[in-house]
DRENKOL-403472 format. One line per 3 residues: number of its first residue (from 1); their letters; for each residue x, y, z of N, C-alpha, C. Coordinates in pm, 1 decimal, always signed. Layout:
// DRENKOL-403472
NUM) A) X:Y:Z:X:Y:Z:X:Y:Z; ... $
// end
This chain:
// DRENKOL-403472
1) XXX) +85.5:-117.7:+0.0:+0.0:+0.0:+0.0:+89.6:+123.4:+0.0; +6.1:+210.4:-96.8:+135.7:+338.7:-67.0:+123.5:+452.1:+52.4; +202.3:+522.6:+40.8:+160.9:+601.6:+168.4:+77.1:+698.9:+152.8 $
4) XXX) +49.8:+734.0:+47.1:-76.1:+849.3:-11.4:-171.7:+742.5:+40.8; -214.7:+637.1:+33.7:-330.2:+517.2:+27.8:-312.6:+564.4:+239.8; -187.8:+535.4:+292.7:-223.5:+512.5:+413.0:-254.4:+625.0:+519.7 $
7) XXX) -168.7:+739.3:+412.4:-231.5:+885.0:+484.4:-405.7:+890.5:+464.4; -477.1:+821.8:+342.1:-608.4:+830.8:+322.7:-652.3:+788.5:+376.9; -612.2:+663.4:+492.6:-674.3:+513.7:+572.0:-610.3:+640.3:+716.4 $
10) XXX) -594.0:+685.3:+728.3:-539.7:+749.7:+874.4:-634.8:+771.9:+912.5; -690.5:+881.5:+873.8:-785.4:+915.0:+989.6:-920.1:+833.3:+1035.1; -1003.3:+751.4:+894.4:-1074.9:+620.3:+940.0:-1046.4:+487.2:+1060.8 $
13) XXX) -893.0:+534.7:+1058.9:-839.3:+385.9:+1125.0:-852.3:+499.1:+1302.9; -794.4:+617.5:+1279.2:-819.3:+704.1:+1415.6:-966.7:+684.1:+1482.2; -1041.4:+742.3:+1358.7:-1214.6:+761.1:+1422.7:-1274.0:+612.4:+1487.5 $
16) XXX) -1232.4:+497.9:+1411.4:-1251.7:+383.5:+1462.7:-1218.5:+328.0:+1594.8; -1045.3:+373.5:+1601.0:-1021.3:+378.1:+1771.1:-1074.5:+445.7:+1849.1; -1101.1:+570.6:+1782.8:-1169.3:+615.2:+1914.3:-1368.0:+603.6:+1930.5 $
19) XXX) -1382.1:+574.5:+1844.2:-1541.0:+534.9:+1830.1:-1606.1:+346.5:+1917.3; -1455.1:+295.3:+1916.7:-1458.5:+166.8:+1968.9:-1433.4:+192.9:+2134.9; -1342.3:+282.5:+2152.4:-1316.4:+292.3:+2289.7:-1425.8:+375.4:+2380.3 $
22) XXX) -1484.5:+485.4:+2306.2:-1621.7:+563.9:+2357.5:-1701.5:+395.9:+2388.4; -1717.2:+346.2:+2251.4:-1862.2:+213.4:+2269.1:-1827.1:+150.5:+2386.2; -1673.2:+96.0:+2378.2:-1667.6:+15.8:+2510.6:-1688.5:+70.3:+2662.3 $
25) XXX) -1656.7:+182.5:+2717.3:-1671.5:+253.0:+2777.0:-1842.4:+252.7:+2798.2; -1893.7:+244.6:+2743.2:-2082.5:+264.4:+2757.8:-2122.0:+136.8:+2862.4; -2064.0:+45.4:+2830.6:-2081.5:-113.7:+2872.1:-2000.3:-144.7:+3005.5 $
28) XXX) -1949.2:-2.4:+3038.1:-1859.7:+33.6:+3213.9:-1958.3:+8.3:+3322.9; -1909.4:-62.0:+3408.2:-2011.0:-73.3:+3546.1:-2075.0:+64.0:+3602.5; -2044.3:+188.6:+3574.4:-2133.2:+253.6:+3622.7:-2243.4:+328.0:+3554.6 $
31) XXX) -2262.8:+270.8:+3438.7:-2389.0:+287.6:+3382.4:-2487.4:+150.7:+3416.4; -2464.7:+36.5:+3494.3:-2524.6:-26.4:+3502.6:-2608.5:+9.3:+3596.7; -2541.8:+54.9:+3694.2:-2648.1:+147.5:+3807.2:-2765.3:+192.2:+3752.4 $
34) XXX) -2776.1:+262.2:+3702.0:-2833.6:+371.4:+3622.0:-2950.8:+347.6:+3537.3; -2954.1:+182.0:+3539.9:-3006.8:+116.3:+3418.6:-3165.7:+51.0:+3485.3; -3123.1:+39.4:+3607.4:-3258.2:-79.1:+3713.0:-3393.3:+1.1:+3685.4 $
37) XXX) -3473.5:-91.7:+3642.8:-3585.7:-54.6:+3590.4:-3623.3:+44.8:+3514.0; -3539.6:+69.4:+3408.7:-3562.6:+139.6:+3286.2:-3542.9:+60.3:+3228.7; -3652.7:+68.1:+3048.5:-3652.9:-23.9:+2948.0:-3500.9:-4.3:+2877.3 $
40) XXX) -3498.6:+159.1:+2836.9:-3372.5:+230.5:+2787.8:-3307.8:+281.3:+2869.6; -3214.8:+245.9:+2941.6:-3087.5:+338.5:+3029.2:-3022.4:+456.9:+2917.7; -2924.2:+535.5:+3037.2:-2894.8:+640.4:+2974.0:-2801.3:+597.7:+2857.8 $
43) XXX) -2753.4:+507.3:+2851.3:-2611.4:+489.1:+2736.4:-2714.2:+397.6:+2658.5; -2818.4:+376.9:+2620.3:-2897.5:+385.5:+2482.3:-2887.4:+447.7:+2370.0; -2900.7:+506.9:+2345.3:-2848.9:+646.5:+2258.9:-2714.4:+669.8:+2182.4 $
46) XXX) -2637.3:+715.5:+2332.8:-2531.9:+680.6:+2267.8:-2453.6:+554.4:+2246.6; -2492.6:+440.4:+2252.1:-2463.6:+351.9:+2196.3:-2544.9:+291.4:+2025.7; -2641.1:+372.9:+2029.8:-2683.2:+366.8:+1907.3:-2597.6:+466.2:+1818.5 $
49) XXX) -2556.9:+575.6:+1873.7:-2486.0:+671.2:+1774.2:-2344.2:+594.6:+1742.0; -2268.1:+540.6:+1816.4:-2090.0:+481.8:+1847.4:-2111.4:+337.8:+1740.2; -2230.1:+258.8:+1749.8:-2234.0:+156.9:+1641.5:-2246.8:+223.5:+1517.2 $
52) XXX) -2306.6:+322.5:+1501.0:-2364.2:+419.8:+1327.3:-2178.4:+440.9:+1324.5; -2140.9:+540.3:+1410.6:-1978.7:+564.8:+1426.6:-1904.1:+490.9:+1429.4; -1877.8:+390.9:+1388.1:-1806.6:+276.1:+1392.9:-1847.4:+196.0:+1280.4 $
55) XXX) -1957.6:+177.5:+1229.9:-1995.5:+137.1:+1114.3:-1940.1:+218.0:+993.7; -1986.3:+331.3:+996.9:-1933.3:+402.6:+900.8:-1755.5:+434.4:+871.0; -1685.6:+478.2:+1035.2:-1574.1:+474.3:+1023.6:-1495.8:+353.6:+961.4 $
58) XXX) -1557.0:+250.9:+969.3:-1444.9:+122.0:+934.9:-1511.2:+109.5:+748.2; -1599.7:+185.1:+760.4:-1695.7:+174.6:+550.9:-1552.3:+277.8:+512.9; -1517.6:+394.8:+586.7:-1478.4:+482.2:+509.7:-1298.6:+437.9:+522.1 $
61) XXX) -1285.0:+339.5:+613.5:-1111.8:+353.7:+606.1:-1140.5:+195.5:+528.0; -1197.9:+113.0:+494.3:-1186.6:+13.1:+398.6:-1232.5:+21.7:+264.9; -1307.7:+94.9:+213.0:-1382.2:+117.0:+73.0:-1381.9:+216.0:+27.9 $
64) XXX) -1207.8:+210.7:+26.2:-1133.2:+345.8:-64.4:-1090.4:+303.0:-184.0; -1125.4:+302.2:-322.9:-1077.0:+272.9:-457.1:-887.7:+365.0:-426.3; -809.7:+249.0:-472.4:-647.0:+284.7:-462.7:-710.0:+424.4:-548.3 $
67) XXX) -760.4:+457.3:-657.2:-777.5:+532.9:-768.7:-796.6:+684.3:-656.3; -860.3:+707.0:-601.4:-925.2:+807.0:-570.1:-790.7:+840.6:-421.1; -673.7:+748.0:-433.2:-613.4:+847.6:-323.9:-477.4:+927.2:-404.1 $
70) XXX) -497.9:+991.9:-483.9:-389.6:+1110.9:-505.6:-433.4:+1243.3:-419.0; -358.6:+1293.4:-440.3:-341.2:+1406.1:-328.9:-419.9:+1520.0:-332.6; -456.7:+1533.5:-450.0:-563.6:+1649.7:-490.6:-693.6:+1640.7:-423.7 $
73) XXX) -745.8:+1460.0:-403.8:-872.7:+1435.7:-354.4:-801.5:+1451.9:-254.2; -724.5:+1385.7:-161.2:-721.2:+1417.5:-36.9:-770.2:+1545.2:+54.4; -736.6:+1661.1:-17.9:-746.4:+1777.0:+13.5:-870.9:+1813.9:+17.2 $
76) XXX) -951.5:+1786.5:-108.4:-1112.8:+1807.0:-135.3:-1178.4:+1755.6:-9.0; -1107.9:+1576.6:-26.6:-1199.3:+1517.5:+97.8:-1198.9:+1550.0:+242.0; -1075.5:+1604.7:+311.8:-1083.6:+1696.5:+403.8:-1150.1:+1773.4:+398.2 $
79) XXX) -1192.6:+1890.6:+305.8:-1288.7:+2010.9:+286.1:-1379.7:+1964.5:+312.2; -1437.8:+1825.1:+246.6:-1598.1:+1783.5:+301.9:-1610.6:+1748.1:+428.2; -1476.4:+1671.5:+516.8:-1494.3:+1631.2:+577.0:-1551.9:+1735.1:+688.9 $
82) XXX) -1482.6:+1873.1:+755.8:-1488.2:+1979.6:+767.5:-1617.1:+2039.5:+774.8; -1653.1:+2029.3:+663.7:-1768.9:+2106.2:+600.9:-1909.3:+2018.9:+687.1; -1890.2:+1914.3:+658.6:-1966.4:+1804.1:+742.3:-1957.4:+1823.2:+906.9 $
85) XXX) -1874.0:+1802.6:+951.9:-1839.6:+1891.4:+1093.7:-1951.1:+2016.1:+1101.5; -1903.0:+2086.2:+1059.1:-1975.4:+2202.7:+1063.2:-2113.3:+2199.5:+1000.1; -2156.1:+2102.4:+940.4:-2335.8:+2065.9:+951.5:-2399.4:+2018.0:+1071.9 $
88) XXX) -2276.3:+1962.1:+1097.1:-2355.0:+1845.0:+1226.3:-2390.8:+1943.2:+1356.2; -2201.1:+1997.0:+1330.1:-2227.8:+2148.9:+1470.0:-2364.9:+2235.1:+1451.6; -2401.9:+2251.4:+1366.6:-2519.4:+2328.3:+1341.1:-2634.8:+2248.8:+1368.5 $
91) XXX) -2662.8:+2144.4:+1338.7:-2742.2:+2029.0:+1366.0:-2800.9:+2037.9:+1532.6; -2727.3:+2044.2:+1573.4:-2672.4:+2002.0:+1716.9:-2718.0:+2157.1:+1759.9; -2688.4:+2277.9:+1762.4:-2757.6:+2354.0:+1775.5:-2868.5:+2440.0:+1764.3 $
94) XXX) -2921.0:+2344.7:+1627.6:-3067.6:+2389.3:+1570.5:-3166.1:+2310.5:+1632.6; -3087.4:+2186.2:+1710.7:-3252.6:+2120.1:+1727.9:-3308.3:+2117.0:+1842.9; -3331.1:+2207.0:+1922.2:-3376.8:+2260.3:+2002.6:-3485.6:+2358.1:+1962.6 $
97) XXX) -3433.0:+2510.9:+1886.8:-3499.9:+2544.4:+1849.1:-3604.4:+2488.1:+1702.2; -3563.1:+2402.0:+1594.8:-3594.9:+2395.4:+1504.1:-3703.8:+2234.9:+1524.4; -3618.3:+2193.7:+1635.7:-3741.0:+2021.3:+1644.9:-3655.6:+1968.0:+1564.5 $
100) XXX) -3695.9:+1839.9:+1609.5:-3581.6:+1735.2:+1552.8:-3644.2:+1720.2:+1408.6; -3745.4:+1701.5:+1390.4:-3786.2:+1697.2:+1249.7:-3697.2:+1747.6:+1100.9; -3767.0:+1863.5:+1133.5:-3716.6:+2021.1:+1050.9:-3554.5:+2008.6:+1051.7 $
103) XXX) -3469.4:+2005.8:+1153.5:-3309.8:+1961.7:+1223.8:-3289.5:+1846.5:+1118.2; -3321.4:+1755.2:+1150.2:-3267.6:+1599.7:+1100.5:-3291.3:+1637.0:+953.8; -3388.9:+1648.7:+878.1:-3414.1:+1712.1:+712.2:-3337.7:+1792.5:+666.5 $
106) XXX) -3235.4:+1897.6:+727.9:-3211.1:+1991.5:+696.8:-3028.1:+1941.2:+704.7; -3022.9:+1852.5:+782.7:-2895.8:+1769.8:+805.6:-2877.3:+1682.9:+697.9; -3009.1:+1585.2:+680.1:-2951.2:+1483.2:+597.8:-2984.0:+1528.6:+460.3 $
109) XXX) -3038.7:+1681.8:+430.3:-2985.5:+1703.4:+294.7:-2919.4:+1808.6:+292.6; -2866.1:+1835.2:+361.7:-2706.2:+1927.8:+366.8:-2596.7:+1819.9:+348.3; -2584.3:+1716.4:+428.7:-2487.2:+1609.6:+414.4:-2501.3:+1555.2:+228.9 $
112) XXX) -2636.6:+1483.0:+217.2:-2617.2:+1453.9:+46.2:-2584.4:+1554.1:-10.9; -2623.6:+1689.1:-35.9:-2548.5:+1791.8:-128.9:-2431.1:+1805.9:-107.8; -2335.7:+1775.7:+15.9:-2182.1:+1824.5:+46.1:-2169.5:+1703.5:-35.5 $
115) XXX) -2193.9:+1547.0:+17.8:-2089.8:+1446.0:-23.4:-2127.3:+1417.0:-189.9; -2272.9:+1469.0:-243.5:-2232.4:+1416.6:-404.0:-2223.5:+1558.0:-452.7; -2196.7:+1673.5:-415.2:-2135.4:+1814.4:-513.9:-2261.7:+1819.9:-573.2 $
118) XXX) -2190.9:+1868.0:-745.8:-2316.0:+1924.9:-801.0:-2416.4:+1854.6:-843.0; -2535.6:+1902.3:-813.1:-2624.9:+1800.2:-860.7:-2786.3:+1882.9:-952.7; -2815.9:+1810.0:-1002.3:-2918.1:+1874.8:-1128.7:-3021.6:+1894.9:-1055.8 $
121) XXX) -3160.6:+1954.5:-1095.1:-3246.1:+1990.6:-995.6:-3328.0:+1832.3:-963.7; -3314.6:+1696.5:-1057.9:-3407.1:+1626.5:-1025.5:-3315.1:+1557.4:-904.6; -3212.1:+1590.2:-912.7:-3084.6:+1516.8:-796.0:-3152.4:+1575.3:-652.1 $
124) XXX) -3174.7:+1726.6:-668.6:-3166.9:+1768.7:-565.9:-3296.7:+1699.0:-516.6; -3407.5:+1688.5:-579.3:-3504.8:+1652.4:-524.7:-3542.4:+1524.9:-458.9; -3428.0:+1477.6:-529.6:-3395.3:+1328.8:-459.2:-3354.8:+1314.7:-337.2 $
127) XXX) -3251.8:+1403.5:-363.8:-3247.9:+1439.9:-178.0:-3322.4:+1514.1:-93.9; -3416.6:+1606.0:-164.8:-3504.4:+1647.9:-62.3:-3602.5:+1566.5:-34.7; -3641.0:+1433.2:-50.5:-3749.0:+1318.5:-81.1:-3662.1:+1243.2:+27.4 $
130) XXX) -3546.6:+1207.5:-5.1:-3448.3:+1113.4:+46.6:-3433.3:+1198.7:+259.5; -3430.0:+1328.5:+215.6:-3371.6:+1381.1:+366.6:-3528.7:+1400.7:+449.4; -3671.1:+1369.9:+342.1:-3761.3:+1407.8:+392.1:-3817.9:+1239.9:+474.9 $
133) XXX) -3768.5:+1141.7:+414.4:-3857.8:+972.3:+431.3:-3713.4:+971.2:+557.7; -3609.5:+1006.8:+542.2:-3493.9:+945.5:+666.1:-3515.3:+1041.3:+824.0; -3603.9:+1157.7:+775.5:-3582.5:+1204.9:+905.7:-3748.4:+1196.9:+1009.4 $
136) XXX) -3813.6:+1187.4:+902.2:-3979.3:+1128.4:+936.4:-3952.6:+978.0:+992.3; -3863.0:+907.6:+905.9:-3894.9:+778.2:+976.7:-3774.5:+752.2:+1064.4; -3685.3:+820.5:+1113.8:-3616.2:+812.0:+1224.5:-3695.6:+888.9:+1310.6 $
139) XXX) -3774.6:+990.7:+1325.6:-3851.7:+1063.4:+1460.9:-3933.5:+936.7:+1457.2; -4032.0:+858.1:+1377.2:-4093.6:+790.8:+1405.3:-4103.6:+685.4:+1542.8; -3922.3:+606.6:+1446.0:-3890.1:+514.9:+1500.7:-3855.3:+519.7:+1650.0 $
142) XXX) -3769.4:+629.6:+1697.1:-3763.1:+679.4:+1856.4:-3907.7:+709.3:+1918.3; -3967.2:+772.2:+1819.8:-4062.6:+857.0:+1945.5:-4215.8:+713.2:+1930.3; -4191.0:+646.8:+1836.7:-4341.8:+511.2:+1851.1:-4247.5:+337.5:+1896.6 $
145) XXX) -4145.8:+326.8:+1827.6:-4111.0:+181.7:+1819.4:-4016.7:+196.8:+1968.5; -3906.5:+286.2:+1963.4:-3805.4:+308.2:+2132.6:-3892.4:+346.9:+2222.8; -3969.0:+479.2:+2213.5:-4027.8:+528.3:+2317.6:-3933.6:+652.4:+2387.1 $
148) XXX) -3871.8:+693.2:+2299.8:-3759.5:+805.5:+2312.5:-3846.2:+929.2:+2267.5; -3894.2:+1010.1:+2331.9:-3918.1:+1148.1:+2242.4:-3853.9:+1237.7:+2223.0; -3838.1:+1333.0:+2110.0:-3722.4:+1376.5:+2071.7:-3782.4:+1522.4:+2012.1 $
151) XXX) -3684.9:+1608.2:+2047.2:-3717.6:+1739.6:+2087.3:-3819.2:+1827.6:+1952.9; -3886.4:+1927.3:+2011.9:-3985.4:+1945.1:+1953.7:-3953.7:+2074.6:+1889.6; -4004.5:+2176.0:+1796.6:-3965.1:+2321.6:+1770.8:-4030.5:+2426.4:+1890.6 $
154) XXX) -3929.7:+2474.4:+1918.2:-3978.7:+2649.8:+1994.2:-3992.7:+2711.7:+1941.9; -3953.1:+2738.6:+1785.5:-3921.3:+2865.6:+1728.8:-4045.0:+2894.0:+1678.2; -4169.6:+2794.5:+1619.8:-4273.9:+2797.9:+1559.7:-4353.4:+2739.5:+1636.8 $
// end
């Protein structure tokens, strides 16, 4: 493997260590306390987020085409990576005021427009269809199938 290939596998192989060591950490004796007679204890959640984080981290440091690691993408793919950061940070501060709804839609088609670039208007609509069925049926799934309810809008 070359080292352009293993500078590209770096930081997947990082997020993984540390996405494995957060998970294990959840499964620490003093969340067991915590847990007696609740269906969902507090490290629910985030143990649902650290498996998504860990799933994905080990997709993105193994199912890299050799093709796509010259150095030019490297740079791009940092920019998204970044850029993504800074959706989520926003994410994370909108959904309070905005409700998880409106929040989660506005995330998961900010994320498809960063990671596929330009896209034609029937693209976009794909993702606005696509960010509209993933964030309806994730509130669903917490707030009818878990029993998690999940924050509502103030702003409206």
């Amino acid at each position: 493997m070359s080292s352009t290939a293993i500078r590209y596998r770096l930081p997947g192989i990082i997020l993984t260590l540390i996405g494995g060591a957060l998970l294990f950490h959840t499964f620490s004796p003093q969340y067991a306390d915590t847990m007696i007679g609740l269906q969902h204890g507090p490290a629910f959640f985030p143990r649902l987020l650290l498996f998504g984080w860990l799933v994905l981290s080990i997709m993105s440091t193994l199912i890299i085409p050799e093709a796509l690691c010259d150095a030019l993408d490297i740079h791009r793919r940092h920019g998204k990576a970044v850029l993504l950061c800074l959706v989520l940070l926003l994410f994370l501060l909108g959904l309070k005021p905005l409700g998880f709804i409106l929040a989660s839609f506005l995330l998961c088609l900010s994320t498809q427009l960063i990671v596929l670039g330009r896209v034609s208007m029937a693209g976009g609509l794909r993702a606005c269809l696509w960010a509209a069925i993933l964030s309806l049926s994730s509130w669903a799934c917490f707030e009818f199938a878990v029993g998690i309810p999940l924050p509502e809008a103030t702003l409206f």
